[in-house]
Backbone as CSV, one residue per row, in Angstrom:
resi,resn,N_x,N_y,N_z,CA_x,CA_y,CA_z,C_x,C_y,C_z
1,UNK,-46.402,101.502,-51.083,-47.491,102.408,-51.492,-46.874,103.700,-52.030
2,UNK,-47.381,104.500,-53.069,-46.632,105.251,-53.507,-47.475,106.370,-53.117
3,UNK,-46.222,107.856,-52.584,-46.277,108.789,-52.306,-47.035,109.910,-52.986
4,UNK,-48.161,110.645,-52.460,-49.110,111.589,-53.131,-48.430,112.397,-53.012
5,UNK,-47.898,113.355,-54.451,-47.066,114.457,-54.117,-47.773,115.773,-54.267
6,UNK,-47.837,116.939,-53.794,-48.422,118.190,-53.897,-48.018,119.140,-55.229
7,UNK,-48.392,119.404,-55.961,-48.575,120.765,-57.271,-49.383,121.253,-57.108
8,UNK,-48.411,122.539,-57.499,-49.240,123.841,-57.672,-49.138,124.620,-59.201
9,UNK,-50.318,124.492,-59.733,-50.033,124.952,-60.774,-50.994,126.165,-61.322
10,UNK,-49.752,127.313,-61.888,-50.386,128.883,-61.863,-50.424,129.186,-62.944
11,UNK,-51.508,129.453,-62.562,-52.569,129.896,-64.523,-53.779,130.604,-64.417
12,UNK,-53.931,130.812,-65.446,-55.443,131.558,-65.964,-56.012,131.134,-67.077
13,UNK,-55.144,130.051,-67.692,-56.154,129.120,-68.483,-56.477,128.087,-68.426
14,UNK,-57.909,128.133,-68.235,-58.732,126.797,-67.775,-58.838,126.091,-69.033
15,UNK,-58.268,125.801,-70.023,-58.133,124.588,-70.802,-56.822,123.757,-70.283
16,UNK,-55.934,124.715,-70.434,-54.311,124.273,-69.416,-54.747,123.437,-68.353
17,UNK,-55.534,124.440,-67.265,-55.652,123.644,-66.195,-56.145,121.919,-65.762
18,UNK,-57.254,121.734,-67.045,-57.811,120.799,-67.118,-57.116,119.879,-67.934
19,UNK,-56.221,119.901,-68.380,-55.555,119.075,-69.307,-54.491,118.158,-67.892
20,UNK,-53.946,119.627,-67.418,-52.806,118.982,-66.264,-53.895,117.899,-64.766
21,UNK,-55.241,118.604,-65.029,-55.647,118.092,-63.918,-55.771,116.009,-64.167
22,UNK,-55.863,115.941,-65.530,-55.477,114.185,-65.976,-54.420,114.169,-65.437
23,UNK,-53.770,114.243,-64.724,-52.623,113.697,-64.029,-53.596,112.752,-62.848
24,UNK,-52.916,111.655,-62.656,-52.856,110.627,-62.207,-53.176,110.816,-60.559
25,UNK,-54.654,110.999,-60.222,-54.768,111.352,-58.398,-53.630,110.475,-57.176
26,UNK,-53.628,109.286,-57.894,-53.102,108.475,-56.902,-51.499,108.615,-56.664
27,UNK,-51.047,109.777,-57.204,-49.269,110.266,-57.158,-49.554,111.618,-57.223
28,UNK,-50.056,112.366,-58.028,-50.438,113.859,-57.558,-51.281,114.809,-57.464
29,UNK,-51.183,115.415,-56.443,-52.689,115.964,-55.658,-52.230,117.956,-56.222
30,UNK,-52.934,117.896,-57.428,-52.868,119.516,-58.100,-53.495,120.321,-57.505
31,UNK,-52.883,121.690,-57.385,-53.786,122.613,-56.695,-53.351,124.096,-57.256
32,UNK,-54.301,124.714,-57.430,-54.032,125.802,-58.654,-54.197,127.414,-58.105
33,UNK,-52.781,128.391,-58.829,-53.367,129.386,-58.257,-52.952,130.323,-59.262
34,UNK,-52.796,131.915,-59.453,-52.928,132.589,-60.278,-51.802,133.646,-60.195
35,UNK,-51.096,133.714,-59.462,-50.064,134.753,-59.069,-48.934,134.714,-58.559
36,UNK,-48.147,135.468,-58.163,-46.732,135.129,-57.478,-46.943,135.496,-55.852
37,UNK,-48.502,135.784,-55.336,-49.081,135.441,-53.809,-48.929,134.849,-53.775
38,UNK,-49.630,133.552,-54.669,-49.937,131.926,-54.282,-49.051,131.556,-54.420
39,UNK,-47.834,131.013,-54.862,-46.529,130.653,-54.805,-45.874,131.191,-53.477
40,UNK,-45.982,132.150,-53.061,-45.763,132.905,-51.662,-46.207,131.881,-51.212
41,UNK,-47.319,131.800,-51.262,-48.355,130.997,-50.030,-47.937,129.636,-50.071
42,UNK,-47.529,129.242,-51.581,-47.242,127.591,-51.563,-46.024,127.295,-50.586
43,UNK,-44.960,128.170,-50.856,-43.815,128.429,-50.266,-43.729,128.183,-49.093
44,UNK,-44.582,129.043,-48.107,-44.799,129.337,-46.648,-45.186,128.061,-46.810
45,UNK,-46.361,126.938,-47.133,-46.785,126.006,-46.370,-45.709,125.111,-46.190
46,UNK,-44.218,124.975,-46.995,-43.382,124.028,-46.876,-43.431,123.333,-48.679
47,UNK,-44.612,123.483,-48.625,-44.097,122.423,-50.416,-43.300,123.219,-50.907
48,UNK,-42.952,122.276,-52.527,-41.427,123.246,-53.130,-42.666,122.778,-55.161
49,UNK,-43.174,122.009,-55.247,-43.228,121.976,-56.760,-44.271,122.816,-57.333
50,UNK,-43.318,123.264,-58.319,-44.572,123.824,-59.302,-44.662,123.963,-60.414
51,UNK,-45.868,124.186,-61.223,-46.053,124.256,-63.081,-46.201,125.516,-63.050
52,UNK,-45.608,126.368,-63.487,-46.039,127.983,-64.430,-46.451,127.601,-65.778
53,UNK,-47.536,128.714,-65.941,-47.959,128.909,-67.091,-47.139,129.946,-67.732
54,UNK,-46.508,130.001,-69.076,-45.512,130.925,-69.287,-46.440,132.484,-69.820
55,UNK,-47.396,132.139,-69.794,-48.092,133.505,-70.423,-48.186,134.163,-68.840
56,UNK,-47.853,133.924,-67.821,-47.957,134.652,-66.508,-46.501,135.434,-66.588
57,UNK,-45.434,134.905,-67.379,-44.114,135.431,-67.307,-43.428,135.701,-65.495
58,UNK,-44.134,135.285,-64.912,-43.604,135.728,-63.439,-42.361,135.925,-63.365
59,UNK,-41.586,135.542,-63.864,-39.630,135.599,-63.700,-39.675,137.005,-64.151
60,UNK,-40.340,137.816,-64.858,-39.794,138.817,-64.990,-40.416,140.172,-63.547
61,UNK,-41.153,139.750,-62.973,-41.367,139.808,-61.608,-40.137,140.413,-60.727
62,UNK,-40.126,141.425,-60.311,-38.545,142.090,-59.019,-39.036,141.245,-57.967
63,UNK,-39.979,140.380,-57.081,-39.733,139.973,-57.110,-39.726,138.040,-56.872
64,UNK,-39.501,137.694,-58.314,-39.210,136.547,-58.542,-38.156,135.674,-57.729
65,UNK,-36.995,136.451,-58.101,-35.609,135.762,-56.954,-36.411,135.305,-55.847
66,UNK,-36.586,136.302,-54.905,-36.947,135.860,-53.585,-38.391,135.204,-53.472
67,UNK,-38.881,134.764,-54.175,-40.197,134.038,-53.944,-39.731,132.799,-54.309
68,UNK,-39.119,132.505,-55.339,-39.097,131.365,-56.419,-37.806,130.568,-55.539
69,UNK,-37.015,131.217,-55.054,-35.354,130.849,-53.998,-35.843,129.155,-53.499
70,UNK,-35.357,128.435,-53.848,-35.949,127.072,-53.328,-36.825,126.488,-53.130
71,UNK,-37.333,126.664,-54.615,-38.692,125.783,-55.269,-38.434,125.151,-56.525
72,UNK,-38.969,123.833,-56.734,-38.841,123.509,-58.137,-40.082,123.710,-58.818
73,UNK,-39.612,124.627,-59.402,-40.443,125.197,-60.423,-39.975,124.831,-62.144
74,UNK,-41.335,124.341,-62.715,-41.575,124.058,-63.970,-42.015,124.981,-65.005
75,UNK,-41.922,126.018,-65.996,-42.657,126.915,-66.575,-43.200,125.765,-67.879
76,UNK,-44.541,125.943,-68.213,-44.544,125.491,-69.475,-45.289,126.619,-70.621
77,UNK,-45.170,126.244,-71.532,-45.196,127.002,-72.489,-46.107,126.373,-73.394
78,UNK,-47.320,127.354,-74.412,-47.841,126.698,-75.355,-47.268,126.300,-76.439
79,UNK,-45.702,127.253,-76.750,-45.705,127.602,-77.652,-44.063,127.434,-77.493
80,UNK,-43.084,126.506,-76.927,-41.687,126.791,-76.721,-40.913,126.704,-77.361
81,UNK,-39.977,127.661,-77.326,-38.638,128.429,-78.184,-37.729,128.054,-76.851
82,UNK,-36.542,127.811,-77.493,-35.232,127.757,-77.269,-34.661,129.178,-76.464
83,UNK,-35.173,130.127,-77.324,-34.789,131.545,-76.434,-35.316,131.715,-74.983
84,UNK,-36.730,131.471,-75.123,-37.125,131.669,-73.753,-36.999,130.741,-72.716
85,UNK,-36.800,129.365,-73.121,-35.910,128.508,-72.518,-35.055,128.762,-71.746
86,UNK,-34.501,129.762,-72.146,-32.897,130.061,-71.884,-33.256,131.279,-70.524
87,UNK,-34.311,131.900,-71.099,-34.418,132.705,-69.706,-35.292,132.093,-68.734
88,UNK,-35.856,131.599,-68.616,-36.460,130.651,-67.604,-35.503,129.792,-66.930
89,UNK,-34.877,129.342,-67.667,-33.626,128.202,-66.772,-32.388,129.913,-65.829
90,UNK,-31.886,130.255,-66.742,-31.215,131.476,-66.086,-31.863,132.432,-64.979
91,UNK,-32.789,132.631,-64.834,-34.077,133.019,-63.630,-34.414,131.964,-62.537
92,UNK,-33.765,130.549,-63.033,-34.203,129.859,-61.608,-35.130,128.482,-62.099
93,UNK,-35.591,128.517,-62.711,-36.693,127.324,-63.230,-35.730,126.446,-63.179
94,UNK,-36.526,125.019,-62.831,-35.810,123.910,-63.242,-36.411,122.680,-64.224
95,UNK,-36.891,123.599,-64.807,-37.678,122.688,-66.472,-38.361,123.715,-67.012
96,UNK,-38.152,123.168,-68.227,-39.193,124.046,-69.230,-40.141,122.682,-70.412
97,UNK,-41.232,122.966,-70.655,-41.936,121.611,-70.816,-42.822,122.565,-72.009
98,UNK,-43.277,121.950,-72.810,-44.385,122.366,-74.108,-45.658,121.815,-73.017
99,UNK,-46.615,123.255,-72.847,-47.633,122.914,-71.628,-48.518,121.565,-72.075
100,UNK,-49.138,121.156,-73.551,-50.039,120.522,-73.425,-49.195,118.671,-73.905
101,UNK,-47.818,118.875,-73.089,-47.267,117.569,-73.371,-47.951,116.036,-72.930
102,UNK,-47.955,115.133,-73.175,-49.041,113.821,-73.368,-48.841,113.888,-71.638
103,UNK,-49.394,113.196,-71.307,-49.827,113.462,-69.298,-48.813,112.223,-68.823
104,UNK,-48.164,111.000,-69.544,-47.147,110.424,-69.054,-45.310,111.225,-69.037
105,UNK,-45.414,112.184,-69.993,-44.295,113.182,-70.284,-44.127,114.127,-69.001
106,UNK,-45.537,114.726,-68.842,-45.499,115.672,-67.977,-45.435,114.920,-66.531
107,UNK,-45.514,113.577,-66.096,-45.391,113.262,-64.866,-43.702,112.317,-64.884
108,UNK,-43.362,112.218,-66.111,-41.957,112.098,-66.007,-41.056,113.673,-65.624
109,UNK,-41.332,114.419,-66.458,-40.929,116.668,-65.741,-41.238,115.984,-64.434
110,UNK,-42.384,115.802,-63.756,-42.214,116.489,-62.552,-41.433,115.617,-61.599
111,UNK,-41.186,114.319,-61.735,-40.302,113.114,-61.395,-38.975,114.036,-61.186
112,UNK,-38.643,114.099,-62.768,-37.006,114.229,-62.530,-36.820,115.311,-61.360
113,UNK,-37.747,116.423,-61.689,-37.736,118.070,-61.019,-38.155,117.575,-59.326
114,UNK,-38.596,116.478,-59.224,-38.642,116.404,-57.726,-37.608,116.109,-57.413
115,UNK,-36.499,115.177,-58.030,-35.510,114.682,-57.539,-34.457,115.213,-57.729
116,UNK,-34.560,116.935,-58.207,-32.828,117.504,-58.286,-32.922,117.769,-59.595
117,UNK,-33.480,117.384,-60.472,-32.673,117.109,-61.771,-33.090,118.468,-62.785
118,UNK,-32.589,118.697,-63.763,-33.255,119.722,-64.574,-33.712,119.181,-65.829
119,UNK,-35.297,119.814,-66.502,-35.466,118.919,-67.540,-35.750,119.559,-68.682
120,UNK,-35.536,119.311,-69.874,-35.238,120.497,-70.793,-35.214,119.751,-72.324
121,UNK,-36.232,120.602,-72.933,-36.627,119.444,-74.374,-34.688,119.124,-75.014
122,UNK,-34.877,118.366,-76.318,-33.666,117.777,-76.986,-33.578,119.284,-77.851
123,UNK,-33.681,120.105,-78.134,-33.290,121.289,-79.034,-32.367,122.366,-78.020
124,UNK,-33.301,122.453,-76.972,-32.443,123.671,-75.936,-31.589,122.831,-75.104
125,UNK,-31.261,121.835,-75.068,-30.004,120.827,-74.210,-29.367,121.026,-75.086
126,UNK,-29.305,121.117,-76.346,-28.141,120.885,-77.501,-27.407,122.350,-77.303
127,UNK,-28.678,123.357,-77.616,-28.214,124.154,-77.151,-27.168,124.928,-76.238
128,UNK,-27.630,124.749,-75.204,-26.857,125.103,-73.941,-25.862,124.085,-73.830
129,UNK,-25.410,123.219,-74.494,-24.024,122.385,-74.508,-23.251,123.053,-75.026
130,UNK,-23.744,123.458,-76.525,-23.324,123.639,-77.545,-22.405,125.359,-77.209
131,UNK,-23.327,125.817,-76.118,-22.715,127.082,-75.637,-22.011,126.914,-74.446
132,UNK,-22.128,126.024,-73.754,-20.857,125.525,-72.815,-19.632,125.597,-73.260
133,UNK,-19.573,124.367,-74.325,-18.584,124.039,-74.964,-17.523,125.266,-75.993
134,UNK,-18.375,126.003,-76.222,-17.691,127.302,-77.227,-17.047,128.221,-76.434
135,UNK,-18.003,128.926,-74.998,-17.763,129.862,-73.941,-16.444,129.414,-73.143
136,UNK,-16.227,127.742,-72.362,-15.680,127.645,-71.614,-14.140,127.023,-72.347
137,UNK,-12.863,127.710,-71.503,-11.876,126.679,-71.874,-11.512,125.480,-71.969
138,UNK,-10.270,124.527,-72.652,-10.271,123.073,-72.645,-10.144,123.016,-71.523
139,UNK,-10.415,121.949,-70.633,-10.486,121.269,-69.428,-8.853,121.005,-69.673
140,UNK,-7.926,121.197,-68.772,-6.470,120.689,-68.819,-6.272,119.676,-67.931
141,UNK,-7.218,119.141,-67.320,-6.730,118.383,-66.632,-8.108,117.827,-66.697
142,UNK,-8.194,116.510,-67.661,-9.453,115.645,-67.591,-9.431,114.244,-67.141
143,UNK,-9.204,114.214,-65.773,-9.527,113.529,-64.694,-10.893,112.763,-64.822
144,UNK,-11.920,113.586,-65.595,-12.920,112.841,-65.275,-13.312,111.667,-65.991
145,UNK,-12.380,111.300,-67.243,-12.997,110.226,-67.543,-11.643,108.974,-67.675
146,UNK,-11.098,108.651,-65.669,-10.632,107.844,-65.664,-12.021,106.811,-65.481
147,UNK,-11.486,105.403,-65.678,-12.351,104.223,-65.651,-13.232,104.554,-66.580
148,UNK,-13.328,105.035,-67.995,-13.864,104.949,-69.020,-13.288,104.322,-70.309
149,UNK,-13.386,103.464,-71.227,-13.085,103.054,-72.124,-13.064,103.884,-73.250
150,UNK,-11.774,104.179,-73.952,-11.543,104.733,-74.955,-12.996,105.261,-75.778
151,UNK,-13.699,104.154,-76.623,-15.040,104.696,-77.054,-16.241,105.093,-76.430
152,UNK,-15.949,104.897,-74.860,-17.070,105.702,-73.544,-16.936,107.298,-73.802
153,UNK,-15.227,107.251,-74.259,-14.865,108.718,-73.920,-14.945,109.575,-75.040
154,UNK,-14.956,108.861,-75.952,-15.120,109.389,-77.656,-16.586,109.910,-77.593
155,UNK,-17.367,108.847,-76.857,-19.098,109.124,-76.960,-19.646,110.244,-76.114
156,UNK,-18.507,110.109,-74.586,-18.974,111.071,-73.809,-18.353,112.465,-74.087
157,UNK,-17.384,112.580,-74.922,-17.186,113.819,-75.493,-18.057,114.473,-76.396
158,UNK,-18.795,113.920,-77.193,-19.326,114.361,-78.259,-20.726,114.631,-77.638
159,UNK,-21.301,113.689,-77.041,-22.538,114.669,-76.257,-22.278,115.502,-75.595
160,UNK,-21.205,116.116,-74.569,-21.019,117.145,-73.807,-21.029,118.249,-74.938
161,UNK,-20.784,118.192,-76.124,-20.879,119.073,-77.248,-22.482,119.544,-77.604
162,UNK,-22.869,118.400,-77.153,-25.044,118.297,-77.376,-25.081,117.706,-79.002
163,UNK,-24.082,116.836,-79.236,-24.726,116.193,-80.415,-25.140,115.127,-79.885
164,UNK,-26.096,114.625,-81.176,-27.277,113.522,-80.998,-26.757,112.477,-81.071
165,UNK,-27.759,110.985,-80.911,-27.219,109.974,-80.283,-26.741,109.447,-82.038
166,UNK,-27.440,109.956,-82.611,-27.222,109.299,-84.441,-26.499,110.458,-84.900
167,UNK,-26.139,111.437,-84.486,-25.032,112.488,-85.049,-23.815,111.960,-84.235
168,UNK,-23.984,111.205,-82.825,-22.422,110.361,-82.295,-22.260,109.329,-83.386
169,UNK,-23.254,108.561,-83.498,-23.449,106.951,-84.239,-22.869,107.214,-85.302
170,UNK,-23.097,108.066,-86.474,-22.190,108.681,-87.834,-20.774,108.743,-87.664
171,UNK,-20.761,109.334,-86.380,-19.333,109.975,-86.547,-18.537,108.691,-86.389
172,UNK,-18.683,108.204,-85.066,-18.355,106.614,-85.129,-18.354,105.449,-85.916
173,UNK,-18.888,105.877,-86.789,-19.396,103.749,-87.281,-20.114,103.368,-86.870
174,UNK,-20.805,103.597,-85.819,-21.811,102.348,-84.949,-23.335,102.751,-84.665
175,UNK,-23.484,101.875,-84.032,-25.164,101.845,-84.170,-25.503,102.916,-82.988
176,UNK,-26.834,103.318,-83.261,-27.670,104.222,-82.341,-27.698,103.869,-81.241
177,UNK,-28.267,102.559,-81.160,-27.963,101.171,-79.895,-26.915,101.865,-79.378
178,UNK,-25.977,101.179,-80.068,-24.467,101.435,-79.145,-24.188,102.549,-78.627
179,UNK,-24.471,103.185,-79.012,-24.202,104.458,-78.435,-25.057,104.976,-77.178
180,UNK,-26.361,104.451,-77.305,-27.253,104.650,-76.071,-26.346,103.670,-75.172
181,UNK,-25.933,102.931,-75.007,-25.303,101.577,-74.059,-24.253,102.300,-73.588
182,UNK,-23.587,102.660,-74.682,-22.240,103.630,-74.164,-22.536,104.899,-73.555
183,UNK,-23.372,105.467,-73.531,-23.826,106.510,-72.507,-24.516,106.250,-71.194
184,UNK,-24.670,105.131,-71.230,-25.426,104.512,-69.906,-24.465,103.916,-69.001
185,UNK,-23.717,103.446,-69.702,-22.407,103.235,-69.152,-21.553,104.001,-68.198
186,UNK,-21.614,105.328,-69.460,-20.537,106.443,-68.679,-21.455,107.172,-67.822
187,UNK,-23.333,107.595,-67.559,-23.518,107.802,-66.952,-23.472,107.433,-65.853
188,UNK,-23.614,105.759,-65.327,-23.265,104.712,-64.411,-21.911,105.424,-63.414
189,UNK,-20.728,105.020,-64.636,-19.703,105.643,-63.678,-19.066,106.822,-63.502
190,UNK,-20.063,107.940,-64.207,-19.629,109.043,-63.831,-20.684,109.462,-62.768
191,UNK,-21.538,108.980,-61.955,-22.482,109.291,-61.301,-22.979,110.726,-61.807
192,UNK,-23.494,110.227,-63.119,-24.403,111.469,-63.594,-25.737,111.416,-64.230
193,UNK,-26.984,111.950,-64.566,-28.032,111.314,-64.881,-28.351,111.883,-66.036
194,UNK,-27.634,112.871,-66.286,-28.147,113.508,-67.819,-27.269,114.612,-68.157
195,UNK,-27.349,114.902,-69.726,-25.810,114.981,-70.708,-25.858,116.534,-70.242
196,UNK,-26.650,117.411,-68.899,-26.584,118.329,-68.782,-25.151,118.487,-67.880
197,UNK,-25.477,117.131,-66.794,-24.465,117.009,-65.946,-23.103,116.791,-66.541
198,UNK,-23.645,115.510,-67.464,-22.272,114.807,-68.251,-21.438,116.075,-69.024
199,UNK,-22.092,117.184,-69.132,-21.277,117.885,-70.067,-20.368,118.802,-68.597
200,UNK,-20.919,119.490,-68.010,-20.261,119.925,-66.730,-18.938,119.256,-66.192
201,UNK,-19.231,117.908,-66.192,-18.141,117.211,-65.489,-17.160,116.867,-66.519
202,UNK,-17.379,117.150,-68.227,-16.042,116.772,-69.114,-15.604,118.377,-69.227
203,UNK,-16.260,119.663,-68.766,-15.540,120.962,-69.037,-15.468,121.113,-67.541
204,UNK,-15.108,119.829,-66.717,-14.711,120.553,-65.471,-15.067,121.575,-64.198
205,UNK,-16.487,121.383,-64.935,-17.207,122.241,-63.494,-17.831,121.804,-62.784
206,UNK,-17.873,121.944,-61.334,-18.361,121.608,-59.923,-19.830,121.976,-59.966
């Protein structure tokens, strides 16, 4: 039987609200509030998930840190940019989502975000690779891709960069296919679930 999970989602627009409330009763039980009290309050009862509405901006809140400190929190946005992306994830969020995304999208966000993971459209992942990769030094010691096959490691290099699965496929010769296979692969044995991680573990960070 599958688990009814608790959201809280903070807003002041009741078109928003009603869009998220099509989420699926029989997996999650929404419950809505308007401020960085109610997140207090969600907090205190023990739950951890939540949707922000980004027109509330709460992260810019003194204080945000200590309310938000071990919650997964989702901001979505009507309207999302890459920039503000960037401050929402750096403030603590662990997704940023376009608010009125199709209602199977938005219950995949809150999946991954229950389970650890961070989720983040294909423009601002490229992104923030793309600034990994420039900011941090070569890895001198790349350990991490023993038990990978020469073209695992060609593939898993080039996404830790945040290029695409048909900007790898070009560079290579090979098909789009292949290249999804070959990343499933190296996610497999790098015990990693996404090219946020995969890029961390080819520049060597814990």
């Amino acid at each position: 039987m599958q688990q009814v999970v608790s959201v809280l989602m903070l807003s002041n627009d009741d078109y928003l609200w009603q869009h998220w409330r099509a989420l699926p009763a029989s997996h999650w039980m929404l419950a809505r509030g308007h401020n960085l009290e109610d997140l207090q309050r969600w907090k205190q009862s023990g739950r951890q998930l939540v949707v922000i509405d980004h027109a509330l901006k709460l992260w810019q809140d003194s204080q945000w840190a200590d309310v938000s400190a071990g919650m997964q929190c989702v901001v979505a946005s009507t309207s999302p940019n890459d920039v503000e992306g960037q401050q929402v994830l750096a403030a603590g969020a662990r997704g940023y989502i376009h608010a009125y995304a199709p209602i199977p999208t938005l219950e995949r966000v809150l999946e991954h975000v229950q389970a650890g993971e961070v989720w983040v459209g294909q423009s601002l992942l490229s992104r923030l690779l793309s600034t990994i990769s420039h900011q941090l030094p070569e890895n001198t010691n790349p350990v991490w891709h023993i038990g990978l096959t020469a073209r695992e490691i060609d593939v898993a290099q080039r996404a830790a960069l945040g290029h695409s699965n048909q900007l790898i496929a070009d560079d290579l010769g090979i098909s789009e296919r292949t290249v999804r296979a070959h990343l499933s692969a190296v996610f497999e044995k790098l015990h990693v679930t996404d090219r946020l991680m995969l890029s961390l573990k080819v520049h060597g960070i814990r």
